[in-house]
N, C-alpha and C positions, 0 to 999 in steps of 0.2 A: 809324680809330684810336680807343681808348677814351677820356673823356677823366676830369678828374680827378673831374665828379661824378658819372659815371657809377661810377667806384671806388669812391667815397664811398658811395653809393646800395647797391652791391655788400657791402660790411665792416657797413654798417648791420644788412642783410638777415643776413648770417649770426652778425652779435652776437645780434640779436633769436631767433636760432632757444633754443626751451625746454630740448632736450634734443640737443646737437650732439655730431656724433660724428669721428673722424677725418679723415674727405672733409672738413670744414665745416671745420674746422682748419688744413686744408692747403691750401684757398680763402682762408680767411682771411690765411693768412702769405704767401699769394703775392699778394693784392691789398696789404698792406701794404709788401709789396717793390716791385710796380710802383709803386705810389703814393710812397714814398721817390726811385726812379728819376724819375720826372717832376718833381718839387721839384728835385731835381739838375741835372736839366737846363735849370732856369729860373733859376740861379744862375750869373751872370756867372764865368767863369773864368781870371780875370785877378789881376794883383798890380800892384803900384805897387812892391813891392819888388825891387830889383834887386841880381842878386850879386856880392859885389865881384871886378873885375878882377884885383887884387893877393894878396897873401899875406894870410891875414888874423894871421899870428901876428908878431911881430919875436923873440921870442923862438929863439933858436938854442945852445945848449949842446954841439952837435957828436954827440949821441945820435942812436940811433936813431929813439927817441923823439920829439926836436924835427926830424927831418929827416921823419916821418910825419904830422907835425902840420902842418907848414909849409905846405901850399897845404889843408886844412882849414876848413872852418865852424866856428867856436868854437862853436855848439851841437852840432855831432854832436861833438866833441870833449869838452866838459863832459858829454856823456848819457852815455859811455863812461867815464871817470872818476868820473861820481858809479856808477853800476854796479859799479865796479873798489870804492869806497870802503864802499860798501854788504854788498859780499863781505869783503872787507878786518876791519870794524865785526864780522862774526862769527868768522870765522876768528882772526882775532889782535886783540882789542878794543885792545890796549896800543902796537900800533902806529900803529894807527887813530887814537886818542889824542893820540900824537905827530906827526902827521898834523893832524889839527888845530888842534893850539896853533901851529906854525909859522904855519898859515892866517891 
């Protein structure tokens, strides 16, 4: 198995080349990709965070809308909304607007 100063030793050797040509290129991006891959895999791949078991919204209006949200991550839920709001901001600024003065 290669290890990582052998890599090293490797990306040295074809920086240093004077006049490198496409072969030297393509060594070079694929020892940089191994070498990405191996830091990866010496990073614990764990979390402390846990997902909540419950609903994360109480919010219910009887919508579609809040019956799609209801078992939801309030993050992937705000990334979608500020997305919507983002579109929103060009397409009709004046709603947008009104939009966020209620905020």
């Amino acid at each position: 198995m290669i290890t990582e100063q052998e890599l090293r030793e490797a990306i040295a050797e074809c920086q240093g080349q004077r006049n490198p040509n496409a072969s030297t290129c393509m060594k070079l991006a694929s020892f940089y990709t191994i070498l990405d891959h191996i830091k990866e895999e010496q990073v614990p791949k764990y979390s402390f965070a846990t997902k909540p078991e419950t609903s994360s919204f109480d919010y219910d209006s009887g919508t579609e809308f809040s019956d799609k949200i209801k078992d939801a991550d309030i993050n992937d839920v705000l990334a979608v909304v500020d997305e919507l709001m983002t579109t929103l901001s060009a397409i009709n600024p004046r709603l947008y607007a009104g939009v966020m003065r209620r905020l």
